[in-house]
C-alpha positions as CSV (number, residue, x, y, z in Angstrom):
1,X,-7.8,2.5,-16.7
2,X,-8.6,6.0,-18.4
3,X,-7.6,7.3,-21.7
4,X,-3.9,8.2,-19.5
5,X,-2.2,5.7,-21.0
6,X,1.3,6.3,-18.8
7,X,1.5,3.4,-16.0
8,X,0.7,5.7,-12.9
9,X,2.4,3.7,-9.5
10,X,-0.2,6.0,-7.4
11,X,-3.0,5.2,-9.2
12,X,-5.3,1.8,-8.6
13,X,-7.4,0.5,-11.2
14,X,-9.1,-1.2,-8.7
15,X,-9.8,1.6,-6.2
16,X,-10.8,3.9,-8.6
17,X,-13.4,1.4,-9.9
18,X,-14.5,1.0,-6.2
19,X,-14.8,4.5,-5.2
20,X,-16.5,5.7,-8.5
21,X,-19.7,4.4,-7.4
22,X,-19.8,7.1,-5.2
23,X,-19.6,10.8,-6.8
24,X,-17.6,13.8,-5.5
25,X,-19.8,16.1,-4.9
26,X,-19.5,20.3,-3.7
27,X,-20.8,21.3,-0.6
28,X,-21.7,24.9,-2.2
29,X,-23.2,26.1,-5.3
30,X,-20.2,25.4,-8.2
31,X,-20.5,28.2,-11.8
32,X,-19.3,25.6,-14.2
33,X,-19.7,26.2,-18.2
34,X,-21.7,22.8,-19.0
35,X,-24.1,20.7,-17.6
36,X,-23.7,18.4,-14.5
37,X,-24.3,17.1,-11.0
38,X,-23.6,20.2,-9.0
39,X,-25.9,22.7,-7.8
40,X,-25.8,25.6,-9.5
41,X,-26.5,29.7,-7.9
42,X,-28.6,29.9,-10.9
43,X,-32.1,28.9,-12.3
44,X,-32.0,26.9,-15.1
45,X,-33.5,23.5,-16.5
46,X,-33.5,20.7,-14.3
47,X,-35.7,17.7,-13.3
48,X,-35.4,19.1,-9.6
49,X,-38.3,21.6,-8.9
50,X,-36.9,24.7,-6.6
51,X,-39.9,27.2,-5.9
52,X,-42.4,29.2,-7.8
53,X,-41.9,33.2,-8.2
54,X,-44.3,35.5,-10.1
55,X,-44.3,35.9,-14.1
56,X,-42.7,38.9,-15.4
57,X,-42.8,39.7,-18.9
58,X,-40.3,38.4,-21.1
59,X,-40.4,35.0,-19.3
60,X,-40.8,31.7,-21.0
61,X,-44.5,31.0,-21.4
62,X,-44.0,27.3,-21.3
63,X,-42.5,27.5,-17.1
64,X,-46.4,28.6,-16.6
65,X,-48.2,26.6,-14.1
66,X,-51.7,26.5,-15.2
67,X,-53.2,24.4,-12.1
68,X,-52.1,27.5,-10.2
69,X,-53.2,30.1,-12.7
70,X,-56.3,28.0,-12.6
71,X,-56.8,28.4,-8.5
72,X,-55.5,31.8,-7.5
73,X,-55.9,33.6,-11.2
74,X,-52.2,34.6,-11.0
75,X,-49.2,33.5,-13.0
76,X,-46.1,32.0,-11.4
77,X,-43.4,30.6,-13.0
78,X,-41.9,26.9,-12.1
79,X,-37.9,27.4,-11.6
80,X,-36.2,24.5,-11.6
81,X,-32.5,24.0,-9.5
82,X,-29.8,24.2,-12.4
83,X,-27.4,21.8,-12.1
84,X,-23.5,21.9,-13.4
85,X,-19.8,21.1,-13.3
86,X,-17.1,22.2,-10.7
87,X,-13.8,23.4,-11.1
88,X,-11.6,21.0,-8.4
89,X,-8.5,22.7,-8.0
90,X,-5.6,20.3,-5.9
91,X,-3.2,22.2,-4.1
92,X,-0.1,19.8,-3.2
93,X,2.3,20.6,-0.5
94,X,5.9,19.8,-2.0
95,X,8.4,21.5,0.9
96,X,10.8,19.7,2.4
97,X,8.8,17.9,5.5
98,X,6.4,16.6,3.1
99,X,9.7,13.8,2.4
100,X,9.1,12.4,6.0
101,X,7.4,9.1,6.1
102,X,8.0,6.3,9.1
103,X,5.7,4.0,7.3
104,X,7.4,3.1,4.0
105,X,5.2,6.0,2.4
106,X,6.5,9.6,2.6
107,X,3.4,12.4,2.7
108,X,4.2,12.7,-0.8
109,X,3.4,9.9,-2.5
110,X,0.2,9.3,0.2
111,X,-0.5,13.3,-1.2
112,X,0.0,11.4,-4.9
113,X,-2.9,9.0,-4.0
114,X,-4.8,11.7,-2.6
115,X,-5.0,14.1,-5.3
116,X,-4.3,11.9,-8.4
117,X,-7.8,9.9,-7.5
118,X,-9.5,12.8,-6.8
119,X,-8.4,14.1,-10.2
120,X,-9.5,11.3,-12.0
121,X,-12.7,10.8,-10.4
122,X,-13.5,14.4,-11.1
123,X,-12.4,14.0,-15.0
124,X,-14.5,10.6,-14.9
125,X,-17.6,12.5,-14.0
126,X,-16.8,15.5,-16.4
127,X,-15.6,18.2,-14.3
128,X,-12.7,20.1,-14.6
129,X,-9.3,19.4,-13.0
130,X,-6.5,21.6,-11.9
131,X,-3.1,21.3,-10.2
132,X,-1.0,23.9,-8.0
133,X,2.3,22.4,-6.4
134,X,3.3,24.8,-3.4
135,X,5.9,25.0,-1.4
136,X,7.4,28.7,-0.8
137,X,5.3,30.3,-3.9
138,X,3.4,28.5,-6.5
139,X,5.8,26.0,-8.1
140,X,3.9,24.9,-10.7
141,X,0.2,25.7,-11.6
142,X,-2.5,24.1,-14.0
143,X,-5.5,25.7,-14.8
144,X,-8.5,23.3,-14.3
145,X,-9.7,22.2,-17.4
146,X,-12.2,19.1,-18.9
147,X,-9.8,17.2,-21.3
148,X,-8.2,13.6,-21.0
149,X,-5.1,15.6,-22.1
150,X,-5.3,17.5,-19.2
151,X,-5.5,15.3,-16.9
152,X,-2.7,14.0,-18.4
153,X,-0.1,16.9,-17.9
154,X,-2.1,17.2,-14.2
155,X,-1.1,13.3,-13.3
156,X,2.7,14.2,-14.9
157,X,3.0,17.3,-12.7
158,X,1.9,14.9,-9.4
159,X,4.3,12.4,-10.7
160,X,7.1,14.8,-10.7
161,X,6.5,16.7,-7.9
162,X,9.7,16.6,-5.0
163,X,9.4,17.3,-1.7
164,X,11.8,20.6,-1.5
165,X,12.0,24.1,0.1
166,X,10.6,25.8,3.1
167,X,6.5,26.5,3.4
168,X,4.7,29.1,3.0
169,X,1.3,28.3,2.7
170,X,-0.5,30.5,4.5
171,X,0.9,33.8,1.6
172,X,0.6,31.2,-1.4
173,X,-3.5,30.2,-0.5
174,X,-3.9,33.7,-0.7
175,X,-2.4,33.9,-3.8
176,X,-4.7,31.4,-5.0
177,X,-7.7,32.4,-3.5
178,X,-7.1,36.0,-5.8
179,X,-6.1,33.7,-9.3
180,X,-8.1,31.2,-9.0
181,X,-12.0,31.7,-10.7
182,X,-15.0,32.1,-8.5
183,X,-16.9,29.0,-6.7
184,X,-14.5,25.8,-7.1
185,X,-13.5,22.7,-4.9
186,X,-10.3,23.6,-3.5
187,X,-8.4,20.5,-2.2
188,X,-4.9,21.3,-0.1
189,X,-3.2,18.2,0.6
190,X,-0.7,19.1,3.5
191,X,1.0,18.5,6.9
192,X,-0.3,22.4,7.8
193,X,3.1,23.1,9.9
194,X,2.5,26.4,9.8
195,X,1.0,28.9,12.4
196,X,-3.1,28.3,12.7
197,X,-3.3,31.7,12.8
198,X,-2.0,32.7,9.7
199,X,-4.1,29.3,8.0
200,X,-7.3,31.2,9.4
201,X,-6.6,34.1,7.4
202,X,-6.3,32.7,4.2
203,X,-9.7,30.0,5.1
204,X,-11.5,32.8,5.6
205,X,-10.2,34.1,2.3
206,X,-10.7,31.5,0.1
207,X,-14.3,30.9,1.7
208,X,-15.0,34.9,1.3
209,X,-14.9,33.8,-2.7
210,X,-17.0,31.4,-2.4
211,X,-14.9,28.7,-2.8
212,X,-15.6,24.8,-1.3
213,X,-12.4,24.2,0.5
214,X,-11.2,20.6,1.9
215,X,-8.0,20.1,3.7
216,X,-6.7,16.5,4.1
217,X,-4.0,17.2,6.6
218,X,-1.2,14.5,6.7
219,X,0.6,13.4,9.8
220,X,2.6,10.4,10.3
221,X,2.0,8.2,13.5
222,X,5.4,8.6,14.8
223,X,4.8,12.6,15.1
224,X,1.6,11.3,16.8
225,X,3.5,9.4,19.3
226,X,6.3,10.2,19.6
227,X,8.1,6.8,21.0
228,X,11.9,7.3,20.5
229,X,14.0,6.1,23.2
230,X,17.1,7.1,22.9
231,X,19.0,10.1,22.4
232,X,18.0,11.3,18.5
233,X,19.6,13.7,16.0
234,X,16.1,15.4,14.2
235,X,16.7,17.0,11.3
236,X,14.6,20.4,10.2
237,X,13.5,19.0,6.7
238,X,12.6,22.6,5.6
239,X,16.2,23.8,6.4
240,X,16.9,24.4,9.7
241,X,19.5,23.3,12.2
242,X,19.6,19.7,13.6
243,X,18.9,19.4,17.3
244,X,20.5,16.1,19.3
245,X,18.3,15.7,22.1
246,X,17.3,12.8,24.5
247,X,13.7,12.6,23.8
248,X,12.8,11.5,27.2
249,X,13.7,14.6,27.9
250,X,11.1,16.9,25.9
251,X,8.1,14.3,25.7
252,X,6.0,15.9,27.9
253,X,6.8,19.4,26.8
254,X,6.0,17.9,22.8
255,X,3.1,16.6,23.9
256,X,1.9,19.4,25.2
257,X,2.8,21.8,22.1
258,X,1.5,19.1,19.6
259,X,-2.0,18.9,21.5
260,X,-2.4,22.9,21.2
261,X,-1.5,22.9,17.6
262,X,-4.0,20.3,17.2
263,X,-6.5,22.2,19.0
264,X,-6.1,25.7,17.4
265,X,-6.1,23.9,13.8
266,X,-9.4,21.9,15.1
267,X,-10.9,25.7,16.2
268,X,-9.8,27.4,13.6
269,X,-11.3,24.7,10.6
270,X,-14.5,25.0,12.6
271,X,-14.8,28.6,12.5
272,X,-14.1,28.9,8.8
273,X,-16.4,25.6,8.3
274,X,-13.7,23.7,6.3
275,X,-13.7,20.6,5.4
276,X,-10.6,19.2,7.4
277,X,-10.1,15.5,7.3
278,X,-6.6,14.5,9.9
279,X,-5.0,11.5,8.3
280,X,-2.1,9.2,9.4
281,X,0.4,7.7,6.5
282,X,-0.3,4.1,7.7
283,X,-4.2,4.7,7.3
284,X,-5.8,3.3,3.7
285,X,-6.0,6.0,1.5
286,X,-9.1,4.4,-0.4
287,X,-11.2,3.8,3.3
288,X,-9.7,7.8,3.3
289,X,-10.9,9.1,0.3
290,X,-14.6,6.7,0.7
291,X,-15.2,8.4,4.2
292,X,-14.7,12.1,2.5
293,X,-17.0,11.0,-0.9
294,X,-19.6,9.3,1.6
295,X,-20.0,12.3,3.4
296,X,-20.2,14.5,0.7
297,X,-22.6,12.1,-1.2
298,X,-25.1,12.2,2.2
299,X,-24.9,16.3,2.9
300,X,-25.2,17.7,-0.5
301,X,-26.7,21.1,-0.1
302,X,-25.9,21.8,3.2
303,X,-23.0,24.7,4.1
């Protein structure tokens, strides 16, 4: 499968050899430290031609278009789009409601797939990987870096990761968005149950340093629906107090709260132009992760 030699149960061979025909690519210009597939802010050498400026001295005399010397006596330089590599920094919710999980799958080890593909399709391609597991601060953090070994200590901190604590997102993307280099891919892999407000602060952060942020946000279909029929005892997963209730009771009334969350996290990934993908723990996460590539694959340069 890779040089990770450690039998990974959320990693495919087979769907990683699927969905690596398709690259991941950045929506916005990436500063990487070698070549590769992403645009670049800079000029640099590329087969890709970008624009002609004026010559100034000290420029290479070989980027000299002579056809255009040649028809307006003036010198202009070709400049070229420079292409590079990306940092893709995955940032794993592990509080406590990330356990929940009616399908047989909690959101954990669906985040697992999620993140632990990415990562290996970006170390496949030769960009560099990085980890954060969050919860109520930063439980563990990986710098991004382009080794198999790496990847390696990445895939053992997804591997170890358990769904514990109380959330709190919202201060720790912060955080990040002030630690983390300029211009990388910032994945958060989360069930968001936190105020939209507060996650339109920190967007807005994280996009004012230039970052590419995705959010795959995880629900699971019996949140969606919400089909008990008889009187349940929920549990607050990130601490709080149980609450016995007949849930004939308070369907309309969740309904209605559920829809407005929905609709302010809708506005508010709109306004900050994130990437926001909703997913439910009984969809395929390959037909997930191929939808998100695809797209990416069919808009590269737009913002």
């Amino acid at each position: 499968m890779s040089t990770d030699r450690v039998a990974r149960t959320f990693l495919d061979s087979s769907v990683l050899a699927r969905l690596a025909a398709v690259p991941l690519l950045s929506r916005r210009p990436m500063t990487g430290g070698v070549s590769g597939r992403h645009e670049s802010p800079h000029r640099g050498s590329s087969v890709e031609f970008a624009e002609y400026r004026k010559y100034v001295p000290g420029d290479d005399l070989r980027r000299l278009d002579w056809r255009v010397y040649g028809r307006t006596d003036r010198n202009y330089v070709k400049e070229y789009e420079a292409d590079t590599n990306l940092r893709l920094c995955l940032v794993v919710d592990s509080s406590g409601s990330m356990g929940y999980g009616s399908t047989g799958m909690t959101r954990i080890d669906y985040a697992r797939r999620l993140a632990g593909t990415l990562g290996f399709l970006a170390s496949r391609q030769g960009d560099a990987v990085g980890l954060s597991c969050v919860a109520d601060a930063i439980l563990r953090h990986l710098p991004p870096r382009r080794n198999p070994a790496h990847l390696r200590l990445v895939l053992d901190g997804l591997e170890e990761m358990r769904p514990h604590g109380t959330s709190r997102l919202p201060q720790v993307l912060h955080e990040l968005a002030e630690t983390v280099p300029q211009r990388a891919m910032i994945v958060i892999v989360s069930d968001l149950f936190v105020d939209p407000g507060e996650l339109a602060s920190c967007f807005g952060h994280l996009r004012f340093r230039k970052h590419d942020v995705v959010v795959f946000h995880l629900l699971d279909p019996q949140e969606m629906a919400f089909d008990f029929r008889r009187p349940t005892r929920f549990l607050d997963m990130e601490g709080g107090s149980p609450l016995f209730v007949d849930p004939l009771d308070i369907a309309d009334r969740y309904a209605q709260a559920l829809s407005a969350w929905l609709g302010a996290l809708r506005s508010t990934v709109l306004e900050q132009g994130i990437d926001y993908h909703r997913v439910l723990l009984d969809e395929d996460y390959e037909k997930v992760l191929a939808r998100f590539l695809i797209s990416r694959a069919s808009t590269r340069g737009r913002r």
